[in-house]
C-alpha positions in Angstrom: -135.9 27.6 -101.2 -139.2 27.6 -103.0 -141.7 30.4 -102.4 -145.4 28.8 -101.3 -148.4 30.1 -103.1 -150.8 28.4 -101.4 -154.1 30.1 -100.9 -153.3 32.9 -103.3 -156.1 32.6 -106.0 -155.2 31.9 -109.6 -156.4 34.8 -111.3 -154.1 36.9 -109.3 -151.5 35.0 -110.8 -152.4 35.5 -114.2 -153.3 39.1 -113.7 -149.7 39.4 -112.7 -148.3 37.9 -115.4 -150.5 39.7 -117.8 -149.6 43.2 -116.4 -145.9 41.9 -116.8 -146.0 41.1 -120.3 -148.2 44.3 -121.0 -145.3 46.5 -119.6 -143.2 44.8 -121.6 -144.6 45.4 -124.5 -144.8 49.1 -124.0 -141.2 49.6 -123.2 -139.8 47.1 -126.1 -141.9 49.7 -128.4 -140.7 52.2 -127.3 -138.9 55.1 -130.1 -135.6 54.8 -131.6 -134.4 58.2 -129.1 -131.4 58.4 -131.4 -133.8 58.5 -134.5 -133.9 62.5 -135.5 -136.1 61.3 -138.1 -138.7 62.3 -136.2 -137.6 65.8 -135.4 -140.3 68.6 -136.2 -139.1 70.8 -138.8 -139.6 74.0 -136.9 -139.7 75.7 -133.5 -137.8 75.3 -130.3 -136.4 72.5 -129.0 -135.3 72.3 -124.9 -132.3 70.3 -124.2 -131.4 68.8 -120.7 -128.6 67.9 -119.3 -129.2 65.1 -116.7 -127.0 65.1 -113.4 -128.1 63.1 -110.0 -128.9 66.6 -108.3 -129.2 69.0 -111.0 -130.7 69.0 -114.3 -129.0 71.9 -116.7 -132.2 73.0 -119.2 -132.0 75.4 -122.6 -133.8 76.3 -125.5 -133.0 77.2 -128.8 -134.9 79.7 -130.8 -137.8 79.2 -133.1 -135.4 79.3 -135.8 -132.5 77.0 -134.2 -129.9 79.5 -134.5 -129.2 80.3 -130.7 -129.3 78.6 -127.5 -129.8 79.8 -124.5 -129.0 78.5 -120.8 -132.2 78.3 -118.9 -132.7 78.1 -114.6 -130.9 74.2 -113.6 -133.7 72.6 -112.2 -133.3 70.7 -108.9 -134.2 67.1 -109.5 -135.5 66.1 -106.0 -138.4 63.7 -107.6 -139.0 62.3 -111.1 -142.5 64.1 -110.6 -141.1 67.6 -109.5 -138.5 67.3 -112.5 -141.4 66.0 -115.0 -143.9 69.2 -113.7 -140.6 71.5 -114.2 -139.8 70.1 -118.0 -143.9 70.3 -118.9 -143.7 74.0 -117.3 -140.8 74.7 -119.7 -142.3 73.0 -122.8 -145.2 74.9 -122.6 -144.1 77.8 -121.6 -141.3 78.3 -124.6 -143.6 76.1 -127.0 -140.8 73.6 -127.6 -141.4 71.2 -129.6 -139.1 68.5 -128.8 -136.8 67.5 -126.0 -132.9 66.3 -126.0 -131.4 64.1 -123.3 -128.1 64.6 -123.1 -126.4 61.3 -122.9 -123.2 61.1 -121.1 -120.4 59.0 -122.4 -116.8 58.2 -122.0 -114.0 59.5 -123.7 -113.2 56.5 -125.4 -117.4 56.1 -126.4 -118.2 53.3 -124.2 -120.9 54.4 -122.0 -120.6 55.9 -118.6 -122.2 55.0 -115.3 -125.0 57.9 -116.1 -125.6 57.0 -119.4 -127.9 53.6 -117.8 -130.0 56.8 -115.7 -130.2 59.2 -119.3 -131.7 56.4 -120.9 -133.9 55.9 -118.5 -135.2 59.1 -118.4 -135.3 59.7 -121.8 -137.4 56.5 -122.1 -140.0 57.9 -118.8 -140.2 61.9 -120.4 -141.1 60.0 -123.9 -144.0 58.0 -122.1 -145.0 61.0 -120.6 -145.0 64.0 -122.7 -146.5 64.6 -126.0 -143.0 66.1 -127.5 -140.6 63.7 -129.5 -137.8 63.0 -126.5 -134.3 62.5 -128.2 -130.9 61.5 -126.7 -127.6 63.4 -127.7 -123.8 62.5 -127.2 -123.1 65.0 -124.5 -119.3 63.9 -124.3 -116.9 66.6 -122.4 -119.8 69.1 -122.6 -119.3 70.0 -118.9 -115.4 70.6 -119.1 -116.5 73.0 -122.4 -119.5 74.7 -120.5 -116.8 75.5 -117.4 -113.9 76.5 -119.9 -117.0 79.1 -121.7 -117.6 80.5 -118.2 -114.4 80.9 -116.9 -113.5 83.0 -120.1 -116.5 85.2 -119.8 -115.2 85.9 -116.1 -117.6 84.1 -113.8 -115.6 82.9 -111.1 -116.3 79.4 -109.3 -119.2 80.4 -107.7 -120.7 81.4 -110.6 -119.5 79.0 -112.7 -121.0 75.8 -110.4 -124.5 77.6 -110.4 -124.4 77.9 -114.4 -122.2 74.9 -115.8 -125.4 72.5 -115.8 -127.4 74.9 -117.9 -124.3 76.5 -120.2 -123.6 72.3 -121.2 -127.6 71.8 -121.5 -127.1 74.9 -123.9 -124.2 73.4 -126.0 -126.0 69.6 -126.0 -128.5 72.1 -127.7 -126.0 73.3 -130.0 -124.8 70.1 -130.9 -128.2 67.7 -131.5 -129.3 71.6 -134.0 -125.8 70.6 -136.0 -126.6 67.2 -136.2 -130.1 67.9 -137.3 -128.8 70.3 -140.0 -126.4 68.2 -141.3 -128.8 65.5 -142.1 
């Protein structure tokens, strides 16, 4: 079944197309996000760790030795969760910004690594920071085990996990950028 176009002016089907091809263009050249080429030399960095509901955040010092675990932010809209990361950005001075980029065990990628991208790809349209993504594999089951040894119980340890992985994403994109 054929879709009828009669009576729709022309130039709205051009305009169409050209808007198409314009996007296009923009998202095919688009950063290498694996590229730490491109990673200022100094200052803070904030990492985040993406989930569907909550979005672990921290920061590193200016001198990338420590990391710290930063308030998870609630992702209700891409907007609210873009205002928070800006917030944070400008508030610590960070420089950059890591995606942490779930895969699988075995390295294949996992159902969340599509939505990482993604958002990687949106917060590097929209922020004047160099966005980077970072293997973020068994990060959570790490954060938890760091938690639970400190003491925090599950309570404690479900409000913090997000932020304590986000923290050791952190920790792991600073070795990967000193071993360069």
């Amino acid at each position: 079944m054929g879709l009828a176009i009669t009576n729709y002016p022309i130039s709205k089907l051009f305009v169409q197309q050209k808007e198409t091809t314009n996007l296009s263009e923009i998202t095919d050249s688009s950063p290498d996000l694996t590229d730490i080429s491109r990673v200022p030399d100094a200052g803070r960095i904030l990492a985040l760790d993406p989930g569907t509901k909550r979005v672990g955040a921290a920061v590193c010092d200016e001198l990338r030795i420590a990391c710290r675990a930063l308030p998870v932010i609630e992702r209700t809209s891409w907007k609210k969760l873009l205002l928070k990361v800006q917030e944070y950005l400008g508030e610590l001075d960070a420089g950059a910004l890591v995606i942490g980029l779930p895969y699988n065990f075995d390295g294949t990628e996992s159902d969340m690594s599509a939505e990482a991208r993604r958002m990687a790809r949106n917060f590097s349209l929209s922020l004047e920071v160099p966005v980077f993504l970072q293997d973020e594999r068994a990060t959570t089951y790490e954060a938890r085990a760091n938690l639970w040894g400190c003491g925090r119980d599950k309570k404690e340890t479900r409000n913090l996990v997000d932020s304590e992985a986000a923290a050791i994403i952190l920790g792991d994109f600073l070795d990967r950028i000193k071993n360069r």
